[in-house]
C-alpha positions as CSV (number, residue, x, y, z in Angstrom):
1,X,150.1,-95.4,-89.9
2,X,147.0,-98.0,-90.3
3,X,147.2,-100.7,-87.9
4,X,145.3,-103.2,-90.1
5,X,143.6,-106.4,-89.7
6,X,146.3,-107.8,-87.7
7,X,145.2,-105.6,-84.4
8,X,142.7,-104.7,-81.9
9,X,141.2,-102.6,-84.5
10,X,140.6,-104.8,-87.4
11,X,137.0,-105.8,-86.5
12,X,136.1,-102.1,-86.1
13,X,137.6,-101.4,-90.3
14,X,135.9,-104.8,-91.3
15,X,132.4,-103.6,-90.1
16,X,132.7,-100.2,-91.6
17,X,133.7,-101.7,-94.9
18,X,130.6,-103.9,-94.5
19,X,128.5,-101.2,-93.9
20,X,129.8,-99.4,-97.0
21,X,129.1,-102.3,-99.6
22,X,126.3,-102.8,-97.6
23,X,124.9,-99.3,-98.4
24,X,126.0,-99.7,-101.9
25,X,124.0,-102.6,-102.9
26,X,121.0,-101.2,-101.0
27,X,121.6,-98.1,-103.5
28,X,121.4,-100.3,-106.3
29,X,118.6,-102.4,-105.5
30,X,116.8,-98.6,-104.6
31,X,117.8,-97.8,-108.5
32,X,116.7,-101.4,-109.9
33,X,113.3,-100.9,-108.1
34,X,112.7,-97.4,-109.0
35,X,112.9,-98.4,-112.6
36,X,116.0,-96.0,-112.5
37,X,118.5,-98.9,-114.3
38,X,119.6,-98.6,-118.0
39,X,120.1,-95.2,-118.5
40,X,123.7,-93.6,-119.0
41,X,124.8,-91.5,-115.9
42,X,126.9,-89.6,-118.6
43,X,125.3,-89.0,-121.4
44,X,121.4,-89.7,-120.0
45,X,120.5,-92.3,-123.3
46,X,119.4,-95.6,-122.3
47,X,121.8,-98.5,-121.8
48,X,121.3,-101.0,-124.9
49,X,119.4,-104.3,-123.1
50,X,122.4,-106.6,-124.3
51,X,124.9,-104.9,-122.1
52,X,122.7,-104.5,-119.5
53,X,122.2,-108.2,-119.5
54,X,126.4,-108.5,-119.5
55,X,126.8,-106.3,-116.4
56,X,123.2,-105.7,-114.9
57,X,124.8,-102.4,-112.9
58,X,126.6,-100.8,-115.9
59,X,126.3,-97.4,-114.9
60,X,127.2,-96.0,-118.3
61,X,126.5,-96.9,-122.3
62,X,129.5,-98.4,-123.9
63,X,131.0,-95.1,-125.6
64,X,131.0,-93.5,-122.3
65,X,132.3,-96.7,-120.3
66,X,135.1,-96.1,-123.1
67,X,135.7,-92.5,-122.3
68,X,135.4,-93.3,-118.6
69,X,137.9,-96.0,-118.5
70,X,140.3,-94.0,-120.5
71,X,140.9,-91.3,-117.3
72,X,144.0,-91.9,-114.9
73,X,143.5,-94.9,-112.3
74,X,143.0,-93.9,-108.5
75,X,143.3,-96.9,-106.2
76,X,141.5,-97.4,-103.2
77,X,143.0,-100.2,-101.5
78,X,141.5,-102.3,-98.8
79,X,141.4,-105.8,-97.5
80,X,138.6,-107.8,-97.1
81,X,138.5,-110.9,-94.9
82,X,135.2,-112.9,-94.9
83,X,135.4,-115.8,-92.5
């Protein structure tokens, strides 16, 4: 069982859930620089500007963001505490 943010450990999850996001956005910025932004992971046509403008890391076009949201929800649960 976790022992959460409430013992020894917590500092330990925190960091590695830093380092994750951390990683993540340095992904995106990686995409955003390599001119790799606004083209539809699923279906490989570009992103219409006006969405991309809505949510600047839409990974998908609209129809496929449809599709995509339409498949069963897994949760990954974690807390995040930012001091």
């Amino acid at each position: 069982m976790s022992k959460g943010y409430g013992d020894a450990d917590g500092h330990v999850l925190a960091e590695a859930f830093h380092v994750q996001d951390s990683l993540a956005m340095h992904a995106m910025r990686k995409l955003a620089n390599d001119n790799e932004t606004g083209i539809c992971k699923s279906c490989e046509f570009p992103i219409p500007e006006a969405r991309l403008k809505v949510v600047p890391n839409a990974k998908y076009c609209v129809q496929c963001q449809a599709s995509h949201d339409k498949r069963p929800l897994t949760f990954a649960c974690r807390n995040i505490y930012v001091p």
